[in-house]
C-alpha positions in Angstrom: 62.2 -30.9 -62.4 59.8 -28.3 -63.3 57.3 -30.0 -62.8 58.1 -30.8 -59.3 58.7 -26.8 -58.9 55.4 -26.2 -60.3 53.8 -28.3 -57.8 55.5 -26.8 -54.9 54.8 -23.0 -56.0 51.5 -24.0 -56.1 50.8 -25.9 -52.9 52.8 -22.5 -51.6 50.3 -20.7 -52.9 47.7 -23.0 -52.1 49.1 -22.9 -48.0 48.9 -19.3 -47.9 45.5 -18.3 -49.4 44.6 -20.8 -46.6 46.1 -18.7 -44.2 45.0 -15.3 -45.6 40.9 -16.8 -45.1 41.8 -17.7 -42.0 43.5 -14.4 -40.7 40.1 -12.5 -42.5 37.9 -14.9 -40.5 39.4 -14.5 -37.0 39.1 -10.3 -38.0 35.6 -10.1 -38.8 34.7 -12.6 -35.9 36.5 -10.5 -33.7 34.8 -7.1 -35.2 31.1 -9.0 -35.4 29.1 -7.4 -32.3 28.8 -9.7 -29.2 25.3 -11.7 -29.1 22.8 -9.0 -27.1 22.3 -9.9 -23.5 18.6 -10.0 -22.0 18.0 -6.7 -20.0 17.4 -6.7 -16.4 13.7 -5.7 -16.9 13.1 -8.7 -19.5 14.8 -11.1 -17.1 12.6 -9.9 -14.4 9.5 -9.9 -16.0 10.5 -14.0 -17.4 11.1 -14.3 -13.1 7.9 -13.2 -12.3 6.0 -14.8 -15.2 8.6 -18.3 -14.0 6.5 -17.9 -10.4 10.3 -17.6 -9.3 9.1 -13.7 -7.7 11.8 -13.2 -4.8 14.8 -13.8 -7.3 12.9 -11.0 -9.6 11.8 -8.7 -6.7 15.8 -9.1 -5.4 16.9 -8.5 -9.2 14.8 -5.1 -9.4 15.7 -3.7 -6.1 19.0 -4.1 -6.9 18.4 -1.9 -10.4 16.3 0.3 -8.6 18.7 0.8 -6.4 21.1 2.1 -9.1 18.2 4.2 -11.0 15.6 5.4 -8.6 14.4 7.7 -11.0 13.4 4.9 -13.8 9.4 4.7 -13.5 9.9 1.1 -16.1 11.6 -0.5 -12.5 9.1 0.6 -10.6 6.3 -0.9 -12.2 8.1 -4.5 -12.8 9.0 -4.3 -8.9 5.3 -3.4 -8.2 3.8 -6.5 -10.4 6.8 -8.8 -8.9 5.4 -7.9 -5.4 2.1 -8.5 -6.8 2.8 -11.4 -7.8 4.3 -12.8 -4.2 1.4 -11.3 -2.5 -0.9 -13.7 -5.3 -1.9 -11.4 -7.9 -1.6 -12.7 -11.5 -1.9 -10.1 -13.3 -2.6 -12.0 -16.5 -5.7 -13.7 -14.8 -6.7 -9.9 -13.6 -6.8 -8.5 -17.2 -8.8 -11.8 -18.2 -11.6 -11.5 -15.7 -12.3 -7.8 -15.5 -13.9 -5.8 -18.7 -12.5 -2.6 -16.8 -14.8 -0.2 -19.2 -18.1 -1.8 -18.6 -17.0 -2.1 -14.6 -16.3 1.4 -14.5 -19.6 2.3 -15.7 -21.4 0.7 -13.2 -19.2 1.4 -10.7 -20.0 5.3 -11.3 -24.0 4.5 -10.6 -23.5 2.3 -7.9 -21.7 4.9 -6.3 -23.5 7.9 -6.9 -24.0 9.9 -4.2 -26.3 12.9 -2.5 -25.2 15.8 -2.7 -24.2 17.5 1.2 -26.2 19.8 2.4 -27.0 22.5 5.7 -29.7 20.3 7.3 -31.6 20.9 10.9 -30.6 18.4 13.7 -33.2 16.4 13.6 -33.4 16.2 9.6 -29.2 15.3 10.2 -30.0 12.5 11.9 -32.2 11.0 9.2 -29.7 11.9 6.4 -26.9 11.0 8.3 -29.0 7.6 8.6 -29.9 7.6 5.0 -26.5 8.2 4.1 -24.7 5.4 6.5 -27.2 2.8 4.6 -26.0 4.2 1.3 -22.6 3.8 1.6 -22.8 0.5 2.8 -25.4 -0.7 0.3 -22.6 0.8 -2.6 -19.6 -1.4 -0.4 -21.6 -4.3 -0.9 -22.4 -3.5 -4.7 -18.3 -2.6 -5.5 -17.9 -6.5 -4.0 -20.3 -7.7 -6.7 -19.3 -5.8 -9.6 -15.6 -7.0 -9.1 -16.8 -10.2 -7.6 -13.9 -11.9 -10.5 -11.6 -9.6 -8.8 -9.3 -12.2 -6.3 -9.1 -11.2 -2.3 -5.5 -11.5 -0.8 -4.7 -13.6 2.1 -4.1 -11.7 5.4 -0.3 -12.5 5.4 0.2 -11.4 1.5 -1.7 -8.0 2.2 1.9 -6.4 3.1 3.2 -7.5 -0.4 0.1 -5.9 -1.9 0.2 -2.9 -0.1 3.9 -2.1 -1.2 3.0 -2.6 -4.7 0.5 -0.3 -4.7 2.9 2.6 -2.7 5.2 1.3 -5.7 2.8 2.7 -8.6 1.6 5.3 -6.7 5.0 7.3 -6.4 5.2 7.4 -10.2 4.3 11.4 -11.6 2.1 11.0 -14.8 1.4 7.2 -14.9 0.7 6.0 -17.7 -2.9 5.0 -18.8 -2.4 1.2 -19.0 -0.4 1.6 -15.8 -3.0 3.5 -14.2 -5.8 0.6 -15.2 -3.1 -1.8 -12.8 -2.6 0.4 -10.0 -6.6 0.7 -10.0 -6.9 -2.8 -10.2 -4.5 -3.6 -7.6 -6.7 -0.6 -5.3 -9.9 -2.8 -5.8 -7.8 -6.1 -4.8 -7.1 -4.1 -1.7 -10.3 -2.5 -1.2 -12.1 -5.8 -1.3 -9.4 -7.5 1.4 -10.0 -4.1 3.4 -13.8 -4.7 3.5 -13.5 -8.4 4.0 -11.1 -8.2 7.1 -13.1 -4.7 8.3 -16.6 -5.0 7.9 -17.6 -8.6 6.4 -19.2 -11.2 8.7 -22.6 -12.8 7.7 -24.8 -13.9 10.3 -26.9 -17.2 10.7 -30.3 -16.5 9.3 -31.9 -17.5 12.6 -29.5 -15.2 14.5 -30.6 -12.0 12.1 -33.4 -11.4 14.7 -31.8 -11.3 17.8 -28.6 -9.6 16.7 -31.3 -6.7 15.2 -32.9 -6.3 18.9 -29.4 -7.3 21.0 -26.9 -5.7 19.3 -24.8 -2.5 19.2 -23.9 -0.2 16.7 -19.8 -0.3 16.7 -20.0 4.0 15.5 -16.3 4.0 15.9 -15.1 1.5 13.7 -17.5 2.3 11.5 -16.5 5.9 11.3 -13.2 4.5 10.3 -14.3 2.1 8.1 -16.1 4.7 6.0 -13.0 7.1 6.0 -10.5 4.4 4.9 -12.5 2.7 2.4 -14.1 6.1 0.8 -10.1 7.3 0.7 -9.7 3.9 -1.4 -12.6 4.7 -3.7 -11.2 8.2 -4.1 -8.0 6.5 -5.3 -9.9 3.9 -7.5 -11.2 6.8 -8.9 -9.0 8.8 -10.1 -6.6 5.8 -11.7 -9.9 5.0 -13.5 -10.3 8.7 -15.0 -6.3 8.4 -16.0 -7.2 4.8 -17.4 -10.4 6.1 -19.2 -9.9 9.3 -20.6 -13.2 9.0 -21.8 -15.5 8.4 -18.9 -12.9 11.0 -16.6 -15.6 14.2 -16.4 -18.1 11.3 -14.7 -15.4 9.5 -12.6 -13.9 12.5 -11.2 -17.7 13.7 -10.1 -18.2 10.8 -8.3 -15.1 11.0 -6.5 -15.9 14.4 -5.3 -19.3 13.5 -3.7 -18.0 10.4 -2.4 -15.2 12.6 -0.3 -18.1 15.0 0.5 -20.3 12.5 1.8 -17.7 10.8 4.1 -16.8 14.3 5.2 -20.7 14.8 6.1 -20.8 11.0 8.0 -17.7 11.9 9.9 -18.9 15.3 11.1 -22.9 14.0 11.6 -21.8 10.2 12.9 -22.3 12.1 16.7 -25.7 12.3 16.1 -25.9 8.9 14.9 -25.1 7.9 18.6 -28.1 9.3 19.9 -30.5 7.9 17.0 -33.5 7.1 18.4 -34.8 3.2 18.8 -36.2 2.9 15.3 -33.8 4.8 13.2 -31.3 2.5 15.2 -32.9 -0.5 14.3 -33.4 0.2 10.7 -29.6 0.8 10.5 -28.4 -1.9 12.1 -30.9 -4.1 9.9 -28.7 -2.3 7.0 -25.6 -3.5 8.5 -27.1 -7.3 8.2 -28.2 -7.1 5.4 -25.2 -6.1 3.5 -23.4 -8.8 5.4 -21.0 -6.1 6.9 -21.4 -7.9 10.7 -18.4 -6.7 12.3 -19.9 -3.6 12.6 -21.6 -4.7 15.3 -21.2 -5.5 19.0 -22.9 -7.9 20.7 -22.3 -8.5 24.1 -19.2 -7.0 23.6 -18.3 -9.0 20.6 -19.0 -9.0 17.2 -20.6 -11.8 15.4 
């Protein structure tokens, strides 16, 4: 008999302790934090990086939407719309050793300082300085020849990444480096659309001695794209701290010698026969074609 009690006090016991560990487990489980959820931003970037950009670009505007002010959604909306437009970024940081780059790109584009000049002497510095600029177009394509072009119909996409990273106040440095590097993707499209078209060899002749001078686009051409360098610039002086003092100089004459071209490009019209010649030999031979007319269309 007590025996029989003892066993049954115990499996009692035995029943409830059960009960007690299993009451403790469902408390603490229910107390235990909730596993963390992926951000927004993180799931955006794995979008972008997935190739899957539209889902992330529609992701970002939506949390853009909410927090305009957040400079972090920016910058993942501006590389998703890079990346639709064909940009990889990762290939970008591969290709380009930005400091060595942005040395040369300082002497290719160093320019003569502007200067009161009589008419005749504008002429021949307007000349000199036409040839110049072109001659530093065609170097910027060479130095960031790893640097990809943009198709025609992805330029939009480009373009709104860049007006992206350019609404942020105080960019960051590495930030900066992209948003330069995005400038030069569409600086190179620019000139290639613009200015590029490379004659035949055999039609370099005649299209010296036949040809026309298009002075309006390529006052245009020189405004937009020295705007761009300007741009390029000064990301680069954010992005190199170190090499700013040189950067920012060369921004400087490069605005002052567009500002010289535009206000002498009037007496580039009325060049005389050799001077136009030599220029339009220039135009050739940097491969920038369309800025010339020939019987009323460009080669």
């Amino acid at each position: 008999m007590d025996l029989h009690r003892n066993k049954k006090s115990s499996g009692w016991l035995v029943d409830l302790t059960l009960v007690l560990i299993a009451g403790v487990v469902l408390v603490l489980s229910a107390c235990a934090p909730a596993p963390k959820q992926e951000s927004d931003l993180t799931r955006a970037y794995r979008l972008i990086d997935a190739q899957r950009s539209d889902e992330a670009i529609a992701l970002l505007e939506k949390i853009t939407d909410d927090e305009p002010k957040n400079d972090q959604y920016r910058i993942a909306l501006a590389s998703a719309y890079a990346n639709k437009a064909g940009v990889k970024v990762q290939k970008i940081w591969s290709l380009v050793k930005i400091s060595k780059n942005a040395k040369q790109l300082t002497e290719a584009l160093g320019a003569a300082e502007p200067g009161e000049k009589e008419p005749s002497e504008k002429v021949d510095d307007a000349l000199d300085q036409v040839a110049d600029t072109l001659a530093r177009f065609a170097l910027i394509m060479k130095i960031y020849v790893a640097i990809p072009n943009v198709e025609l119909s992805n330029r939009p996409y480009l373009a709104h990444a860049v007006t992206l990273l350019a609404s942020i106040e105080n960019i960051p440095q590495g930030d900066a480096m992209f948003r330069a590097l995005l400038r030069i993707i569409e600086f190179k499209s620019d000139l290639a659309v613009q200015l590029i078209a490379t004659p035949k060899k055999t039609q370099r002749a005649q299209q010296v001695e036949g040809c026309a001078v298009d002075f309006e686009r390529m006052s245009s051409a020189i405004a937009t794209q020295s705007a761009q360098l300007g741009a390029i610039l000064e990301d680069l002086s954010i992005a190199l701290p170190d090499q700013a003092e040189q950067l920012n100089e060369v921004r400087t004459k490069i605005a002052q010698t567009a500002a010289e071209l535009t206000k002498n490009m009037t007496s580039l019209i009325v060049m005389e026969k050799s001077a136009s010649v030599a220029l339009k030999q220039s135009i050739i031979d940097n491969n920038f074609g369309k800025l010339l007319r020939c019987g009323g269309s460009r080669p």
